[in-house]
C-alpha positions in Angstrom: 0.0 0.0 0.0 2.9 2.0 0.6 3.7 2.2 -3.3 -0.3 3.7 -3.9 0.5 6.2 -1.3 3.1 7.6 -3.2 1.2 7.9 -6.3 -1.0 11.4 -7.3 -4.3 11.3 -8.3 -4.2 12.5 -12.4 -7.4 13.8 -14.3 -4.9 13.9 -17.9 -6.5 12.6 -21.0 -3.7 9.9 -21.1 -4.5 8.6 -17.7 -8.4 7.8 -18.2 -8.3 4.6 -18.7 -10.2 1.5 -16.8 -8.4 -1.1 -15.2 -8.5 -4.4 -16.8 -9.7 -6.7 -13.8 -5.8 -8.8 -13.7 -4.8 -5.0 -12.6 -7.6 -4.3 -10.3 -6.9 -8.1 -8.4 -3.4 -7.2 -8.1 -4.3 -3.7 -6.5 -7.2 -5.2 -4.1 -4.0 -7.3 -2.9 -2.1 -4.4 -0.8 -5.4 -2.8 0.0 -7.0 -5.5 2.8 -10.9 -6.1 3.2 -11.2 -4.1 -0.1 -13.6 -5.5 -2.8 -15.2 -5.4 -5.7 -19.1 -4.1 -6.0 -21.2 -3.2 -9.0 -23.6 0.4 -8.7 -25.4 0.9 -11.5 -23.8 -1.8 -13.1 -20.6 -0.2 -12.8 -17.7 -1.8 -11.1 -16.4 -0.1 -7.9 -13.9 -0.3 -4.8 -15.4 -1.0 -1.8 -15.3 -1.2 2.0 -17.3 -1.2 5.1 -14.8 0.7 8.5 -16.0 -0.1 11.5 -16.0 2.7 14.1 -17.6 3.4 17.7 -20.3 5.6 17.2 -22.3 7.7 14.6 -20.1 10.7 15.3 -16.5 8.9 14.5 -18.1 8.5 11.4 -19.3 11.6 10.3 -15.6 12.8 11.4 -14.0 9.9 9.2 -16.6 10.8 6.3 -15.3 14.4 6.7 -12.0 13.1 5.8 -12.7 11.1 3.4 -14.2 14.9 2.2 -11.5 16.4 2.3 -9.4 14.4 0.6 -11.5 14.0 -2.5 -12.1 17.7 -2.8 -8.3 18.1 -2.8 -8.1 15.5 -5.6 -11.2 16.4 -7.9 -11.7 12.7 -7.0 -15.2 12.1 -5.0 -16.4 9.0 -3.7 -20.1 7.3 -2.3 -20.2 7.5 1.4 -22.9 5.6 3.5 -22.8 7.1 7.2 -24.1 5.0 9.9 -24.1 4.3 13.4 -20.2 2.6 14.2 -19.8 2.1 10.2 -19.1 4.4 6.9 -19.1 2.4 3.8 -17.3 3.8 1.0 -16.8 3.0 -2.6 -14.6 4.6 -5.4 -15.2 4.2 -9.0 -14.8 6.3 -11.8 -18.2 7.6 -12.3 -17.2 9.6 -15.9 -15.4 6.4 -17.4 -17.7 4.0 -15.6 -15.3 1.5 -13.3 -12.5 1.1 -11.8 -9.3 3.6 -13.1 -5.7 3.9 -11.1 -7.4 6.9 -9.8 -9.7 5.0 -7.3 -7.0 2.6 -6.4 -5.2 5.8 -4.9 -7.8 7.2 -3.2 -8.8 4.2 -1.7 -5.4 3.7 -0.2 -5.3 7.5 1.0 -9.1 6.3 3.1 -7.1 3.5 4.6 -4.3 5.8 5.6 -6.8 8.0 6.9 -8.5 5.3 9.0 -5.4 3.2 10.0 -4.5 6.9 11.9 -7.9 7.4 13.0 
């Protein structure tokens, strides 16, 4: 996960590309309880994050808010009480690009410090 960290979210031309799903196995590898779910028939990364209350995770979704908004990059969050689901696709291309990936990592850094 490291390696993702590292990387920068892009919005070039160039880099909007799906992943082929070989790539996107490979990637759900370093990112742990990751997975795979379709919305609107679209694939996207995703993962339920436990937490204590309802207020831990409003302050993880606001985050996971500002993170996105620094990267153009915006993901579906599902606030509940003790959990925030979160998925990442990429809604313009319609699955999974390198840019999700990255953002997911970031929203386990984010957690893993929380």
């Amino acid at each position: 996960m490291d390696d993702l960290l590292k990387k920068k979210v892009s919005h070039l031309t160039e880099d909007k590309k799906l992943l082929d799903q070989s790539s996107v196995n490979i990637y759900l590898q370093s990112l742990a309880g990751w997975s795979i779910q379709k919305i609107d028939e679209e694939q996207a990364l995703y993962k339920s994050f436990k937490l204590k209350d309802f207020s831990s995770s409003v302050e993880f979704a606001q985050k996971i808010c500002d993170i996105a908004n620094s990267n153009d990059h915006h993901p579906r969050l599902i606030v509940n009480w003790g959990k925030l689901e979160v998925y990442w696709w990429s809604h313009d291309m319609g699955g999974i690009n390198t840019n999700d990936v990255i953002m997911a990592a970031q929203t386990e850094n984010i957690y893993n410090k929380t």
